[in-house]
N, C-alpha and C positions, 0 to 999 in steps of 0.2 A: 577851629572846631569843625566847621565847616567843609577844610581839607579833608581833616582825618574822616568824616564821614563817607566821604568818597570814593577814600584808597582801601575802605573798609568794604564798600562796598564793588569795588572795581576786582578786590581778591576773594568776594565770595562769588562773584558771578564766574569769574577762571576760575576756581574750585570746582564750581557747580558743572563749564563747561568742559575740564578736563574727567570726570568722573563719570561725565557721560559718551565720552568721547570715543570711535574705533580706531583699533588696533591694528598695524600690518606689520608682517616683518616679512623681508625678502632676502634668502640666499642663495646666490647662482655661481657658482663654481665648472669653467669648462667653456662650450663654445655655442653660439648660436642656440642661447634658452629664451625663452620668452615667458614672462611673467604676466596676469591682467587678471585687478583686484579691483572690485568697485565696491563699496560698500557704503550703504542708507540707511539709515539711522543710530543706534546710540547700542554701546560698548559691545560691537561686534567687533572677532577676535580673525584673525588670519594670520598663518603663519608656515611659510613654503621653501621649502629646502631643495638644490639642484644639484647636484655633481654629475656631470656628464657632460652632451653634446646635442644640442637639438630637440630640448623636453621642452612641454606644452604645458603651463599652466595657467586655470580659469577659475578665477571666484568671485561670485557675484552673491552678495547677502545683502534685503530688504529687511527689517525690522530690529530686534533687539535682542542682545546677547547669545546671539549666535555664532557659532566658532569653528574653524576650517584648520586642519593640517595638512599636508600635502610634503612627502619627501619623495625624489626622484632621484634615483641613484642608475646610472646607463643615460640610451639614447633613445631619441625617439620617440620618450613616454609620451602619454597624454592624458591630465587627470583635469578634469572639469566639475565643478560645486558650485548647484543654483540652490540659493536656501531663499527663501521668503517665509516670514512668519517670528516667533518667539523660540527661542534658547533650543536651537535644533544643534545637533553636534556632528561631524563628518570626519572619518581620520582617511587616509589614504597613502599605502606604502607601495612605490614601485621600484623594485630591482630587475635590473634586466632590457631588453632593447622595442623596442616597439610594442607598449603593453599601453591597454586604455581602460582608463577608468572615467566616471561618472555620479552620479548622486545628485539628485534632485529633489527638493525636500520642499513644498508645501506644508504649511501648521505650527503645530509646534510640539518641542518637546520630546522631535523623530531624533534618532540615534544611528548612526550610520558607518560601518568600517571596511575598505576593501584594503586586503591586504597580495599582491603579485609577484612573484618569484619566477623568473623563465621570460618567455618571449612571446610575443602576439595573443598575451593572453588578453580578456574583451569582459571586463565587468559593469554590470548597470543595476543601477537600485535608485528605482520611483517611489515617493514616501509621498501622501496623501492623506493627512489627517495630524490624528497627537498621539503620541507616547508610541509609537512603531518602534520598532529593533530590526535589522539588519545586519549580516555578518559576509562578508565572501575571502574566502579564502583559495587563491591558484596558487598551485606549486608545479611547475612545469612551462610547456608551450602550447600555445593555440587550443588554448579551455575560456568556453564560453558561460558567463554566466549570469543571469538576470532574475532578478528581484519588484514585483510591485507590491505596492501595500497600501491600498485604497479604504482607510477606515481608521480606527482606532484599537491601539495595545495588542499591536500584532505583532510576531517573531518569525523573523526568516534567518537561517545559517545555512550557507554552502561552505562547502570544502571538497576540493580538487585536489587529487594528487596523480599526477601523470601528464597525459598528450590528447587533446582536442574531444576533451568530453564538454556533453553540454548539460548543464542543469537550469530550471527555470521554476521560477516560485510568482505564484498569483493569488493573491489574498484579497479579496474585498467584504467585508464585515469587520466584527470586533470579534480579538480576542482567538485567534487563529494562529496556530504553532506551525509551523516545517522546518524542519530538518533537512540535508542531503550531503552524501560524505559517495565521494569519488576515487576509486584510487584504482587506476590502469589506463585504457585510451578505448576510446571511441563510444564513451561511454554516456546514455540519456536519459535525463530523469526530469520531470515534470509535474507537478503538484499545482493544482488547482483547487481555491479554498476559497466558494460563494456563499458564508454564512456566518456563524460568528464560534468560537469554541471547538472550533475543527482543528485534530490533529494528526498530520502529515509528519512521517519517518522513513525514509528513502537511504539505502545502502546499499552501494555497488562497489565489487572488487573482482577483478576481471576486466578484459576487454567486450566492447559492442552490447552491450546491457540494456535493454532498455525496461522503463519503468515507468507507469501513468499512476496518479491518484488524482479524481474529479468528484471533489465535495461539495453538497448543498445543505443546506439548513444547519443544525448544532449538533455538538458534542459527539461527530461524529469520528472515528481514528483507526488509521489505516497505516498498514506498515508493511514493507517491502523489503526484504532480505535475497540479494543474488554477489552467490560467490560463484565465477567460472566464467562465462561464456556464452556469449549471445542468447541469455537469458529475457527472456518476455515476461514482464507481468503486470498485468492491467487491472485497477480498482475502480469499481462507481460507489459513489455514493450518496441519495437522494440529488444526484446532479440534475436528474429530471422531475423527481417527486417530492412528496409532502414526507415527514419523517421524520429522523435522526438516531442519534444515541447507538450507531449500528459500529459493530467492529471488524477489521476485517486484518486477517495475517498470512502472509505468504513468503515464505524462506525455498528460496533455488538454491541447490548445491549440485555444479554439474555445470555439462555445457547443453544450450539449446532448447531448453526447456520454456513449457509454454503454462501460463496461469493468469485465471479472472475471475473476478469477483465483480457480483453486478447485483448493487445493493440499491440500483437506484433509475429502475426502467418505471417502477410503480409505489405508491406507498410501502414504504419501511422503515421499523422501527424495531429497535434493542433486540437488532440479527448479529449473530456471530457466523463468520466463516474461514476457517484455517485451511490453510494449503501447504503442504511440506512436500517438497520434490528433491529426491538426492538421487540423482543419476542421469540418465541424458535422453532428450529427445520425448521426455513427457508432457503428456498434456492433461491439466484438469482445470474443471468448467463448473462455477459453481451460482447458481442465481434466487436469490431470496424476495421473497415478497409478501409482505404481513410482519405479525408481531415477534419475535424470542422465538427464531428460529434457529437452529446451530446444525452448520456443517462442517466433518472436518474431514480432510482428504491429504490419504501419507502415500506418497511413492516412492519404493525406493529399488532402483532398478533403471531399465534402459526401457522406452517406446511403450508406456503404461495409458492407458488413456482413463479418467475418472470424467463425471458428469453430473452434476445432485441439481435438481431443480425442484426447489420447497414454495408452495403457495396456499398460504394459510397463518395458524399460529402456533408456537409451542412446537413446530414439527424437530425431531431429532434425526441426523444423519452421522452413522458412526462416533455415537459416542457414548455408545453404551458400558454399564458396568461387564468386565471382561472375562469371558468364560475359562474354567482351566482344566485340563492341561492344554495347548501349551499356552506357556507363562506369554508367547510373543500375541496372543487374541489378544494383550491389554490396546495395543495399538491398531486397532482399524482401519485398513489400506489397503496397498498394494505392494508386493516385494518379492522382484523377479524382473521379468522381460514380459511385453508382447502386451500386459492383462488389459481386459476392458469390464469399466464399472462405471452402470447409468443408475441414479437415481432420481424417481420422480414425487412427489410428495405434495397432492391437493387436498387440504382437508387442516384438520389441527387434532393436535395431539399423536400425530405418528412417530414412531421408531424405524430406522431403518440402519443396518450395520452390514457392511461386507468388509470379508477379509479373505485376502488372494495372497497363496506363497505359491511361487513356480512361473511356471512360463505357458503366457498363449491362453489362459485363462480369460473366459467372459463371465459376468454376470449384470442381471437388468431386476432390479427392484422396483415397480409401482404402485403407489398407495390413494386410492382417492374416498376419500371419505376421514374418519374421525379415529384414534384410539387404535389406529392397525398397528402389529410391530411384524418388523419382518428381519430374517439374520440369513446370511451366509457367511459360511464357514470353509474355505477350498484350499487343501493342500496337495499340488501334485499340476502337473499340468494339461492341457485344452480338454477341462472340464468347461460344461456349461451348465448356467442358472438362471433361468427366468421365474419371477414369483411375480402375480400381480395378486390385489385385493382391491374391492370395492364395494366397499360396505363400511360398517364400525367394528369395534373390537375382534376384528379377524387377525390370527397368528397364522405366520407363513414360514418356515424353517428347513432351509435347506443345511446338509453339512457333509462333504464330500471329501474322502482322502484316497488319493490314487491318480489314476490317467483317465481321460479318453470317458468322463463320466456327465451327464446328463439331466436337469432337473428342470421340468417344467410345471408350476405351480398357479393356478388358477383358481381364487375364490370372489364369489359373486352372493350377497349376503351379508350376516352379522353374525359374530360371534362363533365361526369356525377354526378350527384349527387343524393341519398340513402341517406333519413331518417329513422329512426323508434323512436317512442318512443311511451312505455310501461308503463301503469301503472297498477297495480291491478297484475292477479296471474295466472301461466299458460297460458299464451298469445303466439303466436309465427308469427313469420315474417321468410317468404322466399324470396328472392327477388335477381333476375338475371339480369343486365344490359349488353347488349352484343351488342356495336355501340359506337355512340355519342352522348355528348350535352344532353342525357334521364336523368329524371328526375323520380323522386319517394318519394311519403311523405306518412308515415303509422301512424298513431296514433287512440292509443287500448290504452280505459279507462276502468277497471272490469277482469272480468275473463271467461279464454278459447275460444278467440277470435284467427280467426287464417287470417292469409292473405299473397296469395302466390302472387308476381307478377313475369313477365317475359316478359319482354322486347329485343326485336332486332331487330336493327336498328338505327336509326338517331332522335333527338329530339324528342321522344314516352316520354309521361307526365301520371302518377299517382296518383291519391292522395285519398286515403283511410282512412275515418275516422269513428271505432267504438267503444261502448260502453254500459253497460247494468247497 
């Protein structure tokens, strides 16, 4: 009786110790592989596949039901997995000759997959917390790519497709997405996310691309579109300030093209700012500060320059409901060569809309005070438009069709309104509003028509109408 008690209890305890036991499997196929697996504690899993000559493999797991792949197919690879912690998972595929991988997982419950196709490609992913996700993806040679994730139920995916691009993802909070998808050479992208519910969307296709997004606080999402060539485009968001909730979109199509959004030198929150560039050598600059401000800036064309600078709340840049004819007013921009459009906007509640068709075209909108709306309207080329206002509810409107035409617009006050519109060639309007409630309507049909007004004081009325 006594036996059987024994052999009863001598096969529940191997039971017990086999069930908690880890796991290795090692296959090497080929020449000079090196395999080193250590593993502490209880049903961690490992399991490493070689074909080739000269692969590198390392696995090192502390804790519990942790679990490593690792297949190496070529030479020279090198794939290394430090996991410490509870049920963390890591895959890692290498085809092709001197490629290196890595994965470093602190916590528990991180998720990890590099997968490398081609030659000297270089992937790293640092996991720091529980529940992270990780992705990289290299298809090609000499594409760099790196991963941290310092936090909790954060999501990073790369994919590379081509020759020595580099992408790099920095996450510290909870709950932070990025993206980044590669496909050409020489291509960089960078995503920085210090807060929690930020999300980062980065696409480049082309060669020499570069691309930033620098996230602070939450719910912050920013996204970057470049198809073509040495594309630039640069996002902040509350990297420096207090805020969040702010959106920011910028699509290059073209080569050389330059864009920034800077959502985050001072307080902001629930800013919109859109950038669309198709054609080459543009540049636009767009900087928000305060609450549900919206800028949107379209160029399309060669060497366009745009600029909107809104400080306040509520203010609108280009995105007003769109005048007709013509049907192409619904979109607000620029479309041509040369144009340049500055907007400034301190106050809350302003409007501000330009639209440029042609070449060589300037216009400068400034609005400081509350409630102001101001529009141009330019078809034709090296027309100019300056409108300021300073006051409240003042209307500023220029609208010019032809060559070589002229709009300077000055109101100081509340509640004035300045028209002009221009048809024909070399026309010009000057016009000073300095009170209230004054009024002004200029309309020039032909050519080298000039009309200065100047008004100061209280309800003073104009209304000018020539033509030849």
């Amino acid at each position: 009786m006594k036996k059987l008690f024994f052999t009863a209890l001598f096969m529940s305890a191997t039971s017990l110790f086999f069930a908690q036991s880890n796991t290795s499997v090692v296959s090497s196929t080929g020449n000079a592989n090196t395999v080193t697996v250590d593993q502490t504690g209880l049903t961690n899993t490992s399991d490493v596949l070689q074909l080739g000559d000269t692969n590198i493999a390392d696995v090192d797991q502390v804790g519990t039901s942790n679990g490593s792949d690792i297949d190496q197919i070529g030479n020279l690879n090198d794939a290394t997995v430090m996991q410490v912690g509870n049920t963390n998972g890591s895959i890692q595929s290498q085809t092709g000759i001197s490629n290196t991988a890595m994965t470093d997982q602190l916590g528990n419950g991180n998720t990890a997959s590099q997968h490398q196709t081609g030659d000297t490609n270089d992937a790293d992913i640092d996991q720091d917390g529980d529940t992270n996700t990780a992705s990289q993806v290299q298809i090609g040679d000499a594409n760099t790519a790196g991963a941290i994730q310092d936090g909790d139920i954060n999501t990073s995916s790369q994919l590379q497709v081509g020759d020595s691009n580099d992408a790099d993802t920095d996450q510290v909070g909870m709950l932070n997405n990025a993206t980044q998808s590669q496909n050409g050479m020489l291509n960089d992208a960078n995503a920085v996310q210090h807060g929690d519910s930020n999300v980062a969307t980065q696409s480049q296709t082309g060669d020499s691309n570069d691309a930033d997004i620098y996230q602070g606080q939450t719910f912050n999402t920013a996204v970057q579109t470049q198809v073509g060539d040495s594309n630039k485009a640069l996002a902040f968001q509350n990297d420096l300030s207090l805020g969040g909730s702010n959106l920011s979109t910028q699509t290059q199509t073209g080569d050389d093209n330059d864009a920034t959004v800077d959502q985050g030198m001072f307080y902001a929150f629930g800013n919109v700012a859109s950038q669309n560039q198709i054609g080459n050598d543009n540049v636009a600059y767009a900087f928000q500060t305060g609450n549900t401000n919206i800028s949107r800036e379209i160029q399309v064309g060669d060497d366009n320059d745009s600029n909107v600078n809104q400080d306040g709340d509520n203010n609108h840049s280009g995105t007003s409901v769109a005048p007709s004819p013509p049907l192409t007013y619904s979109a607000y921009g620029q479309y041509g060569d040369r144009n340049t459009a500055d907007t400034d906007q301190t106050g809350d509640w302003n409007t501000s809309d330009i639209y440029q068709e042609g070449d060589d075209n300037d216009a400068k909108s400034e609005q400081i005070g509350d409630h102001n709306t101001a529009l141009v309207i330019t078809l034709g080329d090296s027309n100019h438009d300056d409108l300021s206002s300073t006051g409240d509810w003042n209307t500023n409107l220029s609208r010019q069709f032809g060559d070589g035409n002229s709009v300077d617009s000055d109101q100081i006050g509340n509640l004035n309104i300045s028209s002009a519109i221009q048809q024909g060639d070399n026309n010009t309007v000057l016009s000073l509003q300095n009170g209230n409630s004054n009024y002004s309507l200029t309309n020039q049909s032909g050519q080298g028509h000039s009309n200065t007004v100047n008004q100061v004081g209280n309800t003073n009325s104009s209304i000018v109408n020539q033509s030849n």
